[in-house]
Gaussian input, Z-matrix of N, CA and C with variables (Angstrom, degrees):
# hf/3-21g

backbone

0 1
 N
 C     1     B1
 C     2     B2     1     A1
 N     3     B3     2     A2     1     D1
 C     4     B4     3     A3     2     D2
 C     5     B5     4     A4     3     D3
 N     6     B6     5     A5     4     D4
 C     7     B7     6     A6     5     D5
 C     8     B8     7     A7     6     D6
 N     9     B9     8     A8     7     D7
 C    10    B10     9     A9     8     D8
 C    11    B11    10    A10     9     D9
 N    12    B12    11    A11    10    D10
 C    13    B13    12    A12    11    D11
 C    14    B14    13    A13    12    D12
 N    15    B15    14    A14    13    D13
 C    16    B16    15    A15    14    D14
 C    17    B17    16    A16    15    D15
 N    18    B18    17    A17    16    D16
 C    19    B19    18    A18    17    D17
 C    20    B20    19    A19    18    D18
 N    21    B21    20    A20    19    D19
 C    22    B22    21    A21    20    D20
 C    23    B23    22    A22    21    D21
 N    24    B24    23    A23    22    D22
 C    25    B25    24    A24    23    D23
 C    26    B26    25    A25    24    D24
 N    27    B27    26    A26    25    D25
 C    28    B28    27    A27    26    D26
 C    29    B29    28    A28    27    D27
 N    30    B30    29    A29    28    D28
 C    31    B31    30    A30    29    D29
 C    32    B32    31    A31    30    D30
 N    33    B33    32    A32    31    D31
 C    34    B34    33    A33    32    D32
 C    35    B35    34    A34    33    D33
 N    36    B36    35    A35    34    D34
 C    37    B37    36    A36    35    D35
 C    38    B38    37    A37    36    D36
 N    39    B39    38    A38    37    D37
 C    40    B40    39    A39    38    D38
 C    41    B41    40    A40    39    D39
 N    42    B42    41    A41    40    D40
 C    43    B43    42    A42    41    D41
 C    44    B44    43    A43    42    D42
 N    45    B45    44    A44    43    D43
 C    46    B46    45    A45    44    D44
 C    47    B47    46    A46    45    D45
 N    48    B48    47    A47    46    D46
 C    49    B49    48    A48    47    D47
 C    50    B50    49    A49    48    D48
 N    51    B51    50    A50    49    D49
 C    52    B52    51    A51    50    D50
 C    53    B53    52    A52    51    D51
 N    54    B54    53    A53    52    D52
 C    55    B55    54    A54    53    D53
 C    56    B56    55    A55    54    D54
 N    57    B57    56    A56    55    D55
 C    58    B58    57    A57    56    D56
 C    59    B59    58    A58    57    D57
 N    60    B60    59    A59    58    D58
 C    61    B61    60    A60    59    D59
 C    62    B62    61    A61    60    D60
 N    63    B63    62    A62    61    D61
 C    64    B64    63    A63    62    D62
 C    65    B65    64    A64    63    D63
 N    66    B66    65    A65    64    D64
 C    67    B67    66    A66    65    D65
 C    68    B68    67    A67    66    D66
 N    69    B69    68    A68    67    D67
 C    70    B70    69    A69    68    D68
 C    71    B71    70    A70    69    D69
 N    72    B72    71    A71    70    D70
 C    73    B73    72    A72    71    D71
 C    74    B74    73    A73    72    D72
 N    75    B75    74    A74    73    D73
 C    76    B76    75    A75    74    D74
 C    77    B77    76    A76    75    D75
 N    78    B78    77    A77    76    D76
 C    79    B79    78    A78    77    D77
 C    80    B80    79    A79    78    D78
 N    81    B81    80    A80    79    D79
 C    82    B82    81    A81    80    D80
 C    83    B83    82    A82    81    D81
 N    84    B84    83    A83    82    D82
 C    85    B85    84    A84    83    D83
 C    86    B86    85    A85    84    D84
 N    87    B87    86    A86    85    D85
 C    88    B88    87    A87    86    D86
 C    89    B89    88    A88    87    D87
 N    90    B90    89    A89    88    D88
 C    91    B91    90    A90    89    D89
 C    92    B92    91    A91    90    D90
 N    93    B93    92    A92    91    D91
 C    94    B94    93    A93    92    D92
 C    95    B95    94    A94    93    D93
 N    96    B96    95    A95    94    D94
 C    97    B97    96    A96    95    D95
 C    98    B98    97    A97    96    D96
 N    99    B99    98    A98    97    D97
 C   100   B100    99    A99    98    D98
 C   101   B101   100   A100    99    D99
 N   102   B102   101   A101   100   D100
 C   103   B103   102   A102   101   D101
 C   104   B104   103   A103   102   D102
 N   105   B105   104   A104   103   D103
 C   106   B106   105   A105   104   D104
 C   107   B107   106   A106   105   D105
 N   108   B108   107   A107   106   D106
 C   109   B109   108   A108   107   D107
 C   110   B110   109   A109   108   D108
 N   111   B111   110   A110   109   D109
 C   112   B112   111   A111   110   D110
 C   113   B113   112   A112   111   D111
 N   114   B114   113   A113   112   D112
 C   115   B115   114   A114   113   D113
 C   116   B116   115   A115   114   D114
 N   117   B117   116   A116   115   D115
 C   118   B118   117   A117   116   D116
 C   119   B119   118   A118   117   D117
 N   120   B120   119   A119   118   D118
 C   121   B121   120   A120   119   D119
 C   122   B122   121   A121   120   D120
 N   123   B123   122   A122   121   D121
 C   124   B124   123   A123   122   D122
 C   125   B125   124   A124   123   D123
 N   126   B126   125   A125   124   D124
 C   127   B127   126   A126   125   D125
 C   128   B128   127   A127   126   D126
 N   129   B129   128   A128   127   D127
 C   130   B130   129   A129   128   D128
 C   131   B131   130   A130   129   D129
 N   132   B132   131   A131   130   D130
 C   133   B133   132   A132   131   D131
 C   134   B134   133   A133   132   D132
 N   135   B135   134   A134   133   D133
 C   136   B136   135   A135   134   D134
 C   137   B137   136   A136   135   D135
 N   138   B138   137   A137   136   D136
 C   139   B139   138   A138   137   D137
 C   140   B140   139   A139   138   D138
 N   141   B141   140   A140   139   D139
 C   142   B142   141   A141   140   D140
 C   143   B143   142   A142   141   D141
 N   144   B144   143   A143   142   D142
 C   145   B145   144   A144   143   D143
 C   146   B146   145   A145   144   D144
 N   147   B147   146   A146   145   D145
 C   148   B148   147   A147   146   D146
 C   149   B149   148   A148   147   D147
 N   150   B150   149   A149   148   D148
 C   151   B151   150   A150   149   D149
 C   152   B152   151   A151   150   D150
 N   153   B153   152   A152   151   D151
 C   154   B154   153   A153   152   D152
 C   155   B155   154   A154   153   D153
 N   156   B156   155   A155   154   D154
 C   157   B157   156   A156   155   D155
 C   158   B158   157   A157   156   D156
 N   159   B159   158   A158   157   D157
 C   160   B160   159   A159   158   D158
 C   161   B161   160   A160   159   D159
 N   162   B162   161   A161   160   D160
 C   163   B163   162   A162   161   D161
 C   164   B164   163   A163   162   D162
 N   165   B165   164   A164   163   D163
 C   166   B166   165   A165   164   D164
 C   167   B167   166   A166   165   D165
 N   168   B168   167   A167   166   D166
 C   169   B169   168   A168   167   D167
 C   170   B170   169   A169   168   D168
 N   171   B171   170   A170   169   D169
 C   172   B172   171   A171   170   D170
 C   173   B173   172   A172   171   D171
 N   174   B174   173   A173   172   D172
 C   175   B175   174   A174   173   D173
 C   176   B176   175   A175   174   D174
 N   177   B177   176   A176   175   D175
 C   178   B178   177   A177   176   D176
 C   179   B179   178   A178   177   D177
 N   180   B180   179   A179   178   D178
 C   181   B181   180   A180   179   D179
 C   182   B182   181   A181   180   D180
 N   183   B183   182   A182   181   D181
 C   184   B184   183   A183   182   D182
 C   185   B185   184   A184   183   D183
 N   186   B186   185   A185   184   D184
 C   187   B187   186   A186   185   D185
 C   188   B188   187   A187   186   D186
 N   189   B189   188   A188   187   D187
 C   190   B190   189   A189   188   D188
 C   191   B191   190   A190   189   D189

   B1=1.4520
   B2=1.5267
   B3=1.5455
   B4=1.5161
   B5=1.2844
   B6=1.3730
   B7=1.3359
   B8=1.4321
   B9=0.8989
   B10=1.5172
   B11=1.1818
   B12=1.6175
   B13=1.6303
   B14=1.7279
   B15=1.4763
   B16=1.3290
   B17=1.4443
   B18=1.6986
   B19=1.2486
   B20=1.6902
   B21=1.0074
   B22=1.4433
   B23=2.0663
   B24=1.4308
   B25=0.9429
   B26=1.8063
   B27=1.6300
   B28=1.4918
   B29=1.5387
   B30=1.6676
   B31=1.7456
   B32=1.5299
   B33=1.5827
   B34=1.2222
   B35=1.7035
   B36=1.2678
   B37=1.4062
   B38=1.6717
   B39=1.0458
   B40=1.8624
   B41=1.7616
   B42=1.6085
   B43=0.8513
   B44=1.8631
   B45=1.3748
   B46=1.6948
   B47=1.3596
   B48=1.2726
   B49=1.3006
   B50=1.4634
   B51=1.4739
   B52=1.2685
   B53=1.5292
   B54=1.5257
   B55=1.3996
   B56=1.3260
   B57=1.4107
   B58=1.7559
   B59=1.4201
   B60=1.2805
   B61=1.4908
   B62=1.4816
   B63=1.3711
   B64=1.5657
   B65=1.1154
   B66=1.3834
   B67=1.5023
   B68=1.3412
   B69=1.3166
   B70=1.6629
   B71=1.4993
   B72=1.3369
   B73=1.4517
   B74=1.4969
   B75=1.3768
   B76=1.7468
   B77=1.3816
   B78=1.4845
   B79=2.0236
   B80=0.8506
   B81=1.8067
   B82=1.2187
   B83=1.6410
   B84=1.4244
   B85=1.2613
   B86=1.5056
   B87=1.9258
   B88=1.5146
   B89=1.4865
   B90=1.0599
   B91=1.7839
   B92=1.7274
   B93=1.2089
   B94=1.4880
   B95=1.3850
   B96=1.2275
   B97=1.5506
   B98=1.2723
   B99=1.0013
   B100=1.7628
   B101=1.6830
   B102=1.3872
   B103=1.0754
   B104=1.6806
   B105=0.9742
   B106=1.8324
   B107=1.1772
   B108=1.2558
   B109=1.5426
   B110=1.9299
   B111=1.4359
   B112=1.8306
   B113=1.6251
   B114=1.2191
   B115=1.3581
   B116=1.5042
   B117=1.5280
   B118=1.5440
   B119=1.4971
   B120=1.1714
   B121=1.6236
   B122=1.3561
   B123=1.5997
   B124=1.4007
   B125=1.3703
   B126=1.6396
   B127=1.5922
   B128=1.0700
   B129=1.6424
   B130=1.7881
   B131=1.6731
   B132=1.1133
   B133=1.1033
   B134=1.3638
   B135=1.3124
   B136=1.8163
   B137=1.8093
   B138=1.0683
   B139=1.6060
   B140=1.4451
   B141=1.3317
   B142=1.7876
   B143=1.6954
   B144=1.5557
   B145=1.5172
   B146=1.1969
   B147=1.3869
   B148=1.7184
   B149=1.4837
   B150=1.8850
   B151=0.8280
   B152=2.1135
   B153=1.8801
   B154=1.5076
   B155=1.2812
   B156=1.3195
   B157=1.9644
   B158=1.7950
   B159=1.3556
   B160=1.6925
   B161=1.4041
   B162=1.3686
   B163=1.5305
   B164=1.2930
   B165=0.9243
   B166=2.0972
   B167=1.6607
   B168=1.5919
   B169=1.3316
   B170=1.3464
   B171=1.3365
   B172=1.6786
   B173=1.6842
   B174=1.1849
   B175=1.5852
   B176=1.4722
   B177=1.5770
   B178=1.5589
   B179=1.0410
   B180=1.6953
   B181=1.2757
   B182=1.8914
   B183=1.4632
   B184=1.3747
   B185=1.3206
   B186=1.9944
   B187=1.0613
   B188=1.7883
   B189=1.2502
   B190=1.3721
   B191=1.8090
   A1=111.44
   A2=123.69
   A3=131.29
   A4=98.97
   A5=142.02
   A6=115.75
   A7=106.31
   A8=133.23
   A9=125.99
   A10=123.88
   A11=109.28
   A12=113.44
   A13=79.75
   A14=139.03
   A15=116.61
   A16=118.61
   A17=107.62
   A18=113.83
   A19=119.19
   A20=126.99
   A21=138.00
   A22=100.69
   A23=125.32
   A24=114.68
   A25=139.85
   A26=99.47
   A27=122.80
   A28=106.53
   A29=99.21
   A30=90.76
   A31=138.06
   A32=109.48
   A33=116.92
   A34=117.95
   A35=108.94
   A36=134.78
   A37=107.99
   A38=95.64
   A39=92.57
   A40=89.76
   A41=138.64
   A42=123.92
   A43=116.26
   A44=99.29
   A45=101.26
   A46=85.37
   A47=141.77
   A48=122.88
   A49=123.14
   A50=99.54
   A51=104.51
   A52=129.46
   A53=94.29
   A54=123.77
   A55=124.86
   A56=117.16
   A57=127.10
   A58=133.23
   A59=121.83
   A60=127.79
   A61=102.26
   A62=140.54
   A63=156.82
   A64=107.99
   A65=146.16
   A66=118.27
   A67=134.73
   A68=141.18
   A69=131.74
   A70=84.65
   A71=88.34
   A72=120.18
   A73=119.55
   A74=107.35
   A75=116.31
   A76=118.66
   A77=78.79
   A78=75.83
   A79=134.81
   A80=108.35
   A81=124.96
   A82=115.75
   A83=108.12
   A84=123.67
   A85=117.17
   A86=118.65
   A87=107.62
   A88=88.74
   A89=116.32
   A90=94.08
   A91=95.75
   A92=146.00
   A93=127.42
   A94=112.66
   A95=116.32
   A96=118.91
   A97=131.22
   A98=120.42
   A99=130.00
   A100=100.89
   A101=153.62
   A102=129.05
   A103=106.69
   A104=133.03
   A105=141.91
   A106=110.85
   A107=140.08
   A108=126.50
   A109=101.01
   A110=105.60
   A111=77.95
   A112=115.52
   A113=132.75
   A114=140.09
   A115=109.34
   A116=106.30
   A117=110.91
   A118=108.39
   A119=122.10
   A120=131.10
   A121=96.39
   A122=116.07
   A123=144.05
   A124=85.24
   A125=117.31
   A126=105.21
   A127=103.81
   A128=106.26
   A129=118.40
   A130=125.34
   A131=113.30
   A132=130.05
   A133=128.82
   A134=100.00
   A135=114.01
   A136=79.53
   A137=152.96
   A138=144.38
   A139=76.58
   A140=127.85
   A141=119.05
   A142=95.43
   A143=107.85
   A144=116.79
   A145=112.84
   A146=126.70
   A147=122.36
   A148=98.13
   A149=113.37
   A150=134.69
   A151=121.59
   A152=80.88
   A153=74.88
   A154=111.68
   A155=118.23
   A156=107.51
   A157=93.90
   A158=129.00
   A159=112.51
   A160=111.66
   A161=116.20
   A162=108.62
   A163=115.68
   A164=111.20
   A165=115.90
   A166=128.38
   A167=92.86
   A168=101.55
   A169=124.92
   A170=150.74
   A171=129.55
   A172=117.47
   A173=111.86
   A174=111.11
   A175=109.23
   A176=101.28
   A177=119.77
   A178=110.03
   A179=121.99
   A180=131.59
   A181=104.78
   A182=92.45
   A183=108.46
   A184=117.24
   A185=113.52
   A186=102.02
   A187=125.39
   A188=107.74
   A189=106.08
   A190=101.23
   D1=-43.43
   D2=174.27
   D3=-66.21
   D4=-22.94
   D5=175.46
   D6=-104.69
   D7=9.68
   D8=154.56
   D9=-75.97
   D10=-35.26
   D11=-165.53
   D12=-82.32
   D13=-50.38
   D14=-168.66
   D15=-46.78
   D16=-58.83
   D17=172.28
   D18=-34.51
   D19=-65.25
   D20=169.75
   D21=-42.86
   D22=-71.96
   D23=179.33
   D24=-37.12
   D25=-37.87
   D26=154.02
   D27=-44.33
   D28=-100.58
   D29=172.56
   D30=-10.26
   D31=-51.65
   D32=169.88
   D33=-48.00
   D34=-66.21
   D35=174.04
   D36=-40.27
   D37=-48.37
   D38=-160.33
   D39=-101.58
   D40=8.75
   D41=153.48
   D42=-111.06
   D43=25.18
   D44=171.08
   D45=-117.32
   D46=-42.29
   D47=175.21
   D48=-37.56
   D49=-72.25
   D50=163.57
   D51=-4.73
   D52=-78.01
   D53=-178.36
   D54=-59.16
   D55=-29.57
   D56=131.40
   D57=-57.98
   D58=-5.90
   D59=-175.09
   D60=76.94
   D61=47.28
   D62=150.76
   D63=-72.05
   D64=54.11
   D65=169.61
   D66=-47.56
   D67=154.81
   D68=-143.45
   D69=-133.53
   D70=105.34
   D71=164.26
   D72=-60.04
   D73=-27.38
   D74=163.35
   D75=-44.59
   D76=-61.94
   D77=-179.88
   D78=-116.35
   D79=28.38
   D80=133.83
   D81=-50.12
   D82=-72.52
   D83=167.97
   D84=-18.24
   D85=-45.53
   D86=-165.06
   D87=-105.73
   D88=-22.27
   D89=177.07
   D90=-65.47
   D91=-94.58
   D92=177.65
   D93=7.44
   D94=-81.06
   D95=157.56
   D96=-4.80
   D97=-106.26
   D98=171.85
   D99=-65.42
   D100=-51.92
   D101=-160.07
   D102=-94.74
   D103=-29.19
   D104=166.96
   D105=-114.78
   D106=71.96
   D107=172.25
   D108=-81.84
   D109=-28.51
   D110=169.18
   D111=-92.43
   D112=42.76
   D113=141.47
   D114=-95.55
   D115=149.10
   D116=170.24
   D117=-80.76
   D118=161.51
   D119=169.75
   D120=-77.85
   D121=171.62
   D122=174.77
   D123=-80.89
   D124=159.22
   D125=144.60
   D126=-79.73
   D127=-161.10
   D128=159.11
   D129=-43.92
   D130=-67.94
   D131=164.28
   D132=-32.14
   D133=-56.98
   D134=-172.69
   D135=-72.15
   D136=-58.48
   D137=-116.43
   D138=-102.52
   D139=-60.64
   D140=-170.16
   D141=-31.36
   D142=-74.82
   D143=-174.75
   D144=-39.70
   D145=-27.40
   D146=-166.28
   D147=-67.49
   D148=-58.93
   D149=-158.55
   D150=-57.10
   D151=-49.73
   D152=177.61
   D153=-90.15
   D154=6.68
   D155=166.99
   D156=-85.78
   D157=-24.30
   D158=173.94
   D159=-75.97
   D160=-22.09
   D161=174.26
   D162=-93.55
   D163=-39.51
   D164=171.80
   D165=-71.57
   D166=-44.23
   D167=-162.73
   D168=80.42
   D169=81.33
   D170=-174.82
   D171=-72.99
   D172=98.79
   D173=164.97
   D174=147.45
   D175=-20.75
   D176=-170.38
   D177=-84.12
   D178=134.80
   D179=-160.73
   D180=-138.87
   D181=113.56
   D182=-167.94
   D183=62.20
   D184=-165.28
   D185=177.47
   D186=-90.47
   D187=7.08
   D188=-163.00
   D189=-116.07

């Protein structure tokens, strides 16, 4: 039962992030992992920056 409600609590978490614009550096972290283990990861930092220049763009103005 305690590992269900955790399991469920995760999900929750990393789908309100989401839903705030949080990307989850977790599984960022394990995709690196299992799908590139000879690439390095972003840290924290660098991946925030990755993320909001793929969602924002810096310099880009509107859609055209």
């Amino acid at each position: 039962m305690k590992s269900n409600l955790s399991r469920f609590r995760g999900y929750f978490e990393q789908t309100a992030r989401l839903m705030v614009g949080v990307p989850d550096y977790d599984t960022y972290l394990e995709h690196m992992r299992t799908r590139h283990p000879d690439q390095p990861a972003m840290t924290y930092p660098e991946f925030l920056d990755n993320r909001l220049e793929a969602r924002y763009g810096a310099g880009k103005a509107g859609c055209c």
